[in-house]
Every structure is written in C-alpha cells, then in structure tokens.
ZAVOFI-850507 format. One record per residue (C-alpha): x, y, z; residue in one letter. Coordinates in Angstrom, 3 decimals. Each point is the difference from the previous one (the first is absolute). Layout:
# residues N
     east    north       up r
        X        Y        Z A
...
END
This chain:
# residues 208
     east    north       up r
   61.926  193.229   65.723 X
    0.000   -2.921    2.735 X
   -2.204    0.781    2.622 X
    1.763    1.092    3.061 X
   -0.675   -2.925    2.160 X
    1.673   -2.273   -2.334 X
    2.976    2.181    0.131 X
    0.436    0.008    3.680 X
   -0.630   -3.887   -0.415 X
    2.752   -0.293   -2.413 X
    2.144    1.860    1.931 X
   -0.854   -1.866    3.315 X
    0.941   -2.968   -2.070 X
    3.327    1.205   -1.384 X
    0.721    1.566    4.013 X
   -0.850   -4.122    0.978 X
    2.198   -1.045   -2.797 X
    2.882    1.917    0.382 X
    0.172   -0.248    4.257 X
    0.020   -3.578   -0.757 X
    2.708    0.200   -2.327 X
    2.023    2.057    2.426 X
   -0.847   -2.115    2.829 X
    1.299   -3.092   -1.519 X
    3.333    1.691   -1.636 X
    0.427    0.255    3.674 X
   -0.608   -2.774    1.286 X
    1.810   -2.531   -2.294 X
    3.498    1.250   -0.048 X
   -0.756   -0.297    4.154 X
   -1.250   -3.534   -0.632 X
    2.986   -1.026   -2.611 X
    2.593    1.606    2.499 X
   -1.889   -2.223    3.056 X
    0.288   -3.116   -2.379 X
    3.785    0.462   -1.079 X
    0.704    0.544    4.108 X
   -1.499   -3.278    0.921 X
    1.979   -1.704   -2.534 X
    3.138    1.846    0.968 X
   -0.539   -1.099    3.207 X
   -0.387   -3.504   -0.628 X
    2.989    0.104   -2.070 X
    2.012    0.654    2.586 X
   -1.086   -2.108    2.268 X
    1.197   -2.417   -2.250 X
    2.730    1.336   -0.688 X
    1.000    0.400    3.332 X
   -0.649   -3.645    0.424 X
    2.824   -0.630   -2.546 X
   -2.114   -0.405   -3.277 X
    2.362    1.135   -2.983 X
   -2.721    0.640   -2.838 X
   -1.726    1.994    2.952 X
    2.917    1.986    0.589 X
    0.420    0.650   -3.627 X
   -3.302    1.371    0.272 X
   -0.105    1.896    2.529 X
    3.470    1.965   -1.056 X
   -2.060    0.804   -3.244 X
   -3.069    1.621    1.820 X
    2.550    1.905    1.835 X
    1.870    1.299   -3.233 X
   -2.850    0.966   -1.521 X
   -2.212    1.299    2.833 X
   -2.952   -2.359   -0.217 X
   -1.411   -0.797    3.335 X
    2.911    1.710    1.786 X
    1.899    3.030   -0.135 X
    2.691    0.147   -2.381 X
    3.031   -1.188    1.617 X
    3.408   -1.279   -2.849 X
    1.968   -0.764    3.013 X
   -3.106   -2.226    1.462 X
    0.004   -1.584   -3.117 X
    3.583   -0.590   -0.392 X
    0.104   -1.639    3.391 X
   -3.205   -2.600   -1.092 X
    1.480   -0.788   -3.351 X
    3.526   -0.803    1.620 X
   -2.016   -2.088    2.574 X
   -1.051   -1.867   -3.182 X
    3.390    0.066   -2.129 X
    1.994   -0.868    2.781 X
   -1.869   -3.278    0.181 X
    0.179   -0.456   -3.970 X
   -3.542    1.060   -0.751 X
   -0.139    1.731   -3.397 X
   -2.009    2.251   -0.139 X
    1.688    1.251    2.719 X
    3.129    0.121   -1.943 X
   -1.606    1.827   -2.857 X
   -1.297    2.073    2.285 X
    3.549    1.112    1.535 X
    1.345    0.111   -2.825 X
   -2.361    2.420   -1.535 X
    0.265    2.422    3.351 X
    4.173   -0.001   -0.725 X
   -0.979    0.441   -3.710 X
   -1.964    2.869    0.160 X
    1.429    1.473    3.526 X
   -3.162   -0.235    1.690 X
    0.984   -0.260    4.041 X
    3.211   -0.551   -1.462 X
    3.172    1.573   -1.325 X
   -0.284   -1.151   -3.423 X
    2.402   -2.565   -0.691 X
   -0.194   -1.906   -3.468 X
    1.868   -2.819    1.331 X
   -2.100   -0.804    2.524 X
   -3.017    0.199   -1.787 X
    2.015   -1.885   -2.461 X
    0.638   -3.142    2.252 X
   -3.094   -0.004    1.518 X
   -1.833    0.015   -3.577 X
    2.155   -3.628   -0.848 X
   -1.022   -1.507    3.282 X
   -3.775    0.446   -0.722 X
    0.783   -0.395   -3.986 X
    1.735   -3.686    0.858 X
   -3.449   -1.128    1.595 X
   -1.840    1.157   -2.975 X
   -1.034    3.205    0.942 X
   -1.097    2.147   -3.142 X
   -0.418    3.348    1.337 X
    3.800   -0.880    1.162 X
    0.588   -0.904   -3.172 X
   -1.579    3.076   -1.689 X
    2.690    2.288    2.781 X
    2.665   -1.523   -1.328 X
   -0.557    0.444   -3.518 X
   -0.569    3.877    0.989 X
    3.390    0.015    1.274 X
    1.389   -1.106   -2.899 X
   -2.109    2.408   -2.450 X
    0.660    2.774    1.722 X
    4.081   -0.525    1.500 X
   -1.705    0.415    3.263 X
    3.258   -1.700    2.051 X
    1.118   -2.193   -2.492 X
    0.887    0.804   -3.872 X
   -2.803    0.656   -2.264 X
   -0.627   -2.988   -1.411 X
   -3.140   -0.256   -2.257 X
    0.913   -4.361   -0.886 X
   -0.221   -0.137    3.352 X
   -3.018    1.653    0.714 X
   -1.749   -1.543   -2.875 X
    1.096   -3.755    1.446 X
   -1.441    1.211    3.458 X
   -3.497    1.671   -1.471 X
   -0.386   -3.017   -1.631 X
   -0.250   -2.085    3.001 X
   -2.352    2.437    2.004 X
   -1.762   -0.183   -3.230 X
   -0.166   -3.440   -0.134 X
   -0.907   -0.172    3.600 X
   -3.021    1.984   -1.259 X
    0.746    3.900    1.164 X
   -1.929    2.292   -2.005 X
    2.481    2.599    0.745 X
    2.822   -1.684   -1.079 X
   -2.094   -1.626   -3.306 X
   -0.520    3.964   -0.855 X
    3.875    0.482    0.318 X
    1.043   -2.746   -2.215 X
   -2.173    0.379   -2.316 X
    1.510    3.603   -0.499 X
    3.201   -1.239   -0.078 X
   -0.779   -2.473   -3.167 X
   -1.688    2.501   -1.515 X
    2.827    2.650    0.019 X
    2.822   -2.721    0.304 X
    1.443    0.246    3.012 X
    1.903   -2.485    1.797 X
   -1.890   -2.096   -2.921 X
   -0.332   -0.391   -3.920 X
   -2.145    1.905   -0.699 X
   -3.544   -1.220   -0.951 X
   -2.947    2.015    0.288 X
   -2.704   -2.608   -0.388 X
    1.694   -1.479    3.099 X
    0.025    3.180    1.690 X
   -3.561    0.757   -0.809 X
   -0.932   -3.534    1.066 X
    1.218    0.760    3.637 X
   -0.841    2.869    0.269 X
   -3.983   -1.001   -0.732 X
    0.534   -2.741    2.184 X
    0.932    2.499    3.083 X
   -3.024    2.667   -1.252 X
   -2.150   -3.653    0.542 X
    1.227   -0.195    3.095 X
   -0.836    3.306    0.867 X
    3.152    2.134   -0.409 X
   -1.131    3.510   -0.138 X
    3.458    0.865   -1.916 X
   -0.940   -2.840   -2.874 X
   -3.336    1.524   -0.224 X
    0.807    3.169   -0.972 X
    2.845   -1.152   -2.008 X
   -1.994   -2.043   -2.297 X
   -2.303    2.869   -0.250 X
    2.456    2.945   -0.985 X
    0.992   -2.907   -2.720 X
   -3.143   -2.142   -1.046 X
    1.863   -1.247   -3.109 X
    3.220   -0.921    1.262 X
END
C-alpha cells in the first residue's frame, strides 16, 4: 500500500499534468487559427495589389475555411481574378468549382474549358480533371483512352494522385493494355509519394 502522501503527490502530479494538457489543447488551435489569419491577411493584400499566385491563394483559404470563413463565392471571385489574367492555378481552380458545383451551378463544360486552359500551361492537377471527365462521362463521353493519355501526363508531371489512378488503370486495363507490373510500378511510385490510396492498396495486395 503507497503511503498516502505519495498518493496525493501522484495525484497532484497527474491534476498538473492533465490542466496542462487541457490548457494547451486550448491554446494551440487559438494560436494556429491567429497564424492562418495573418497569412490570410497578407494574402490579400497582395492580392488586392494584383498578384495572381496570391489570388490563387487566397480563393483556396476561402474554399476551404483556413484563416477565413468559408466563403465558395469569395473564392470563385479570387480564382477568376487569377484565370481571367491566365494564371493557372486559377484556371484549375474554376474549373474545379464548375466541376464539382461548388458556388456554382455545376456545369461540366465549364469546368471542362477551364481544365484545358490550365492543362495547356502544364498544369497537372488540370490535367488529372480532365482525365476524370473522361473516366467518368462527366460532360463529355466516357472515354477511358482518353483518360489514360491525360493521367499519364499529370503523372508524368509528378501527381501522386494521378500516379495512383494510372497505375490502376494498367493494372485492370483500362484505357491501356493491360500490364500489372506497370500498374503496380505506379502505383508504388504514388504510395512513395505519399498517396494514402496507394498505401493501402499495396497493403490489401502485398503480392501483387
């Protein structure tokens, strides 16, 4: 039996321990929400002073609530501020708000033509839209030749995302021969680049 004194000890300790804890769960989501406001705010300010890459920015704290409140139609106005000037990420980044109605009516075909304008300056998440569009007939005919051609130059461009994606498609052949080694060989490359999908991929099937 611990003599009593060391209990109440302990137990001051664990009180210490614990109000600490507390006190800093607390105070560092107040601390990260200070941080992310002072870098909104300087993103705007640049923005406002006609930066493009700031505007792209700043319309992608706004769609995802970091540093601001959530806002699509704040964010739609930025990334046009940024499209309209050929910026794009700021194409990509319309063209994802028409793709998945965000702000927006949904409209494939904007999303669509906003997708080639970033995709014809190299853009790979661009690149990786379009070849959704085409795997899934989302406004223009499914198309899985298509897609592949398109996954392959995000992948190229170094997207995990869209290294996970066509390395499924070799390995189940579509849009592609098939070829599983080549499949598997993406697909480790993506889970190396920290793909959460090609982790647990190559995990539910090790010998592959």
């Amino acid at each position: 039996m611990k003599p009593f004194w060391r209990v109440i000890a302990a137990a001051g300790s664990v009180t210490v321990i614990l109000g600490a804890a507390i006190a800093w769960h607390t105070y560092k989501p107040s601390a990260e929400s200070r941080r992310l406001a002072e870098i909104a705010r300087v993103t705007r300010a640049r923005a406002e002073h006609g930066n493009v890459n700031a505007a792209y920015a700043l319309g992608t704290l706004y769609l995802q609530g970091r540093g601001v409140r959530q806002d699509y139609a704040e964010a739609i106005r930025w990334y046009r501020l940024g499209a309209d000037r050929g910026e794009a990420a700021s194409e990509y980044g319309l063209g994802y708000m028409f793709d998945t109605g965000k702000g927006v009516p949904r409209d494939f075909a904007q999303a669509l033509g906003w997708y080639q304008k970033a995709a014809l300056q190299n853009n790979r998440d661009a690149q990786c839209g379009i070849a959704g569009m085409y795997y899934e007939g989302r406004g223009v005919q499914k198309n899985w030749v298509e897609a592949a051609l398109w996954e392959r130059k995000a992948a190229d461009n170094g997207l995990p995302y869209a290294q996970y994606d066509l390395g499924y498609m070799y390995y189940y052949g579509q849009g592609v021969a098939q070829d599983r080694e080549e499949g598997r060989r993406w697909i480790q490359m993506a889970a190396d680049h920290g793909d959460e999908r090609a982790r647990l991929y190559l995990a539910a099937k090790p010998t592959f």
